[in-house]
ZAFI-747207 format. One record per residue (C-alpha): x negated, y negated, z; residue in one letter. Coordinates in steps of 0.02 Angstrom, whole numbers, padded with zeros to 5 digits, always signed. Layout:
REM ZAFI-747207
XYZA;...
END
This chain:
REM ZAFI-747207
-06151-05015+06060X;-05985-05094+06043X;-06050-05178+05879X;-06113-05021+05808X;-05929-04928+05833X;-05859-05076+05751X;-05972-05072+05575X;-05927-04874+05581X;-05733-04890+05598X;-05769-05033+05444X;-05870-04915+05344X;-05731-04858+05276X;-05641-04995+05238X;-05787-05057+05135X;-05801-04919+05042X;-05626-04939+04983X;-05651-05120+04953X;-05808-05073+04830X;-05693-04928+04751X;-05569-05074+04706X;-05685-05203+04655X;-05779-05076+04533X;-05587-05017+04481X;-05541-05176+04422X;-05684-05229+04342X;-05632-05085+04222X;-05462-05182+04172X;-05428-05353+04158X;-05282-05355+04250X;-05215-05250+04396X;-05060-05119+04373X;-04936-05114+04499X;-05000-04932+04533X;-05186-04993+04587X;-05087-05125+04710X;-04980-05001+04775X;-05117-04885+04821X;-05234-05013+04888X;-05090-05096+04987X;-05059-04917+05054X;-05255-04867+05102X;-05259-05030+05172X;-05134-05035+05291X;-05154-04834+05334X;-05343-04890+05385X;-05265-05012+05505X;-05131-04910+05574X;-05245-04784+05601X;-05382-04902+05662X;-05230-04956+05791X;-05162-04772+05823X;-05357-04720+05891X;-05391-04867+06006X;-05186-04828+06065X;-05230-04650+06110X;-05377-04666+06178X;-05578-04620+06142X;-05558-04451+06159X;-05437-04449+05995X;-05541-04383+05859X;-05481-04481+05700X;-05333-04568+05656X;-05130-04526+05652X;-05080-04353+05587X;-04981-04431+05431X;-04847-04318+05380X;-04861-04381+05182X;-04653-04410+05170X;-04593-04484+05009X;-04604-04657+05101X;-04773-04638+05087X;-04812-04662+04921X;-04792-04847+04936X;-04683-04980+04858X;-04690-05165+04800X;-04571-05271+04926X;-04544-05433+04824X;-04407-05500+04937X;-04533-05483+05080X;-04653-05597+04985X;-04637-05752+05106X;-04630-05922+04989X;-04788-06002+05059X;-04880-05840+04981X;-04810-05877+04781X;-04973-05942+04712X;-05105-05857+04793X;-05025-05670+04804X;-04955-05569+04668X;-04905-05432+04788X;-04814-05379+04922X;-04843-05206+04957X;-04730-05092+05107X;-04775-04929+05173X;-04728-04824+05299X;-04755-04621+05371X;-04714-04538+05504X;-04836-04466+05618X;-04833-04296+05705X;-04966-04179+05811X;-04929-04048+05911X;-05064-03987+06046X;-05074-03852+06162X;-05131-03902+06337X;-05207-03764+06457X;-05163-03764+06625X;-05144-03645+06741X;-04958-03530+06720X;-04910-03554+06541X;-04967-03701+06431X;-04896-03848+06413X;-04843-03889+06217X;-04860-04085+06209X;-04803-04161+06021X;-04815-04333+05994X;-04702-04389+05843X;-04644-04570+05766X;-04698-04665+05628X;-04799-04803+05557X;-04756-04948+05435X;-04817-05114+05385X;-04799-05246+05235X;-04962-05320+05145X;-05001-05463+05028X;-05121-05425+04887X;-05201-05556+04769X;-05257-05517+04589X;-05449-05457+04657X;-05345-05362+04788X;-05399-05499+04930X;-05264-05473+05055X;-05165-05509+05205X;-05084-05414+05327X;-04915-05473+05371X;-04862-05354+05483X;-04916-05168+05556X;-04794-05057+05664X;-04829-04893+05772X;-04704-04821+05843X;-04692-04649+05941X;-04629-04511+06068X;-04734-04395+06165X;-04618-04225+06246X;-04692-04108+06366X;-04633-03940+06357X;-04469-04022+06277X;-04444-04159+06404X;-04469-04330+06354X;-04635-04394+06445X;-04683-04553+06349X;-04605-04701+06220X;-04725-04828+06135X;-04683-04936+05994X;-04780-05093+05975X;-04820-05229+05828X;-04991-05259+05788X;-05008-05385+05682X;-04876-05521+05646X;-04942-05627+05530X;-04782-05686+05443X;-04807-05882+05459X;-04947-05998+05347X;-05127-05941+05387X;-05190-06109+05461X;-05305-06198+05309X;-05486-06201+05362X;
END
């Protein structure tokens, strides 16, 4: 069972993956645009991947992403780390905030919960959009009828040293 949740929650991923791999087949070599948005899909998928499994089994899909103009992307070349010059071409940050608001019935009135923070995380891209994650962030408040009830932040991935050479 657990193996068959996994392949779903990679489903999408894949699909992306063949999206990319047809997209650049078209051009021979990749714009900043395409590794923008793949370094953006890419890391959303994780964050939200992260954000689920956070939240719990009964959350029905990933973060709420509020689209702010962070969102769109951007290439980080300062972040690139040296060991990464000659196989990457990319180093792509992105970040969002996050924000849901539910109602919760109980008995009286009903209790307004809203969970808001954000999400952020730097990738490495390669010319056939291989990649590595370097780092993944959630970070987020939950208030209860206005009263702070819950603070999570946590890194996911820190992957900001030399893969090991296999």
């Amino acid at each position: 069972m657990d193996s068959h949740k996994s392949q779903k929650r990679m489903l999408p991923l894949f699909v992306l993956l063949a999206f990319l791999v047809i997209a650049l087949a078209s051009c021979n070599s990749v714009s900043d645009a395409t590794l923008i948005n793949a370094g953006n899909l890419l890391l959303q998928y994780e964050l939200d991947r992260n954000y689920s499994e956070e939240v719990g089994r009964y959350w029905r899909g990933g973060a709420d992403w509020q689209h702010t103009p962070p969102s769109e992307g951007a290439l980080d070349p300062e972040r690139m780390p040296d060991w990464a010059d000659e196989q990457y071409v990319a180093c792509v940050y992105w970040e969002d905030e996050l924000h849901t608001e539910t109602t919760v019935a109980q008995p009286g009135e009903d209790m307004i919960r809203i969970r808001h923070g954000s999400g952020w995380g730097w990738v490495l891209l390669d010319k056939d959009l291989n990649f590595h994650i370097l780092e993944t962030n959630l970070r987020w408040t939950i208030t209860e009828n206005g009263e702070e009830a819950e603070s999570f932040h946590h890194t996911f991935v820190d992957a900001w040293d030399k893969p090991e050479e296999s």
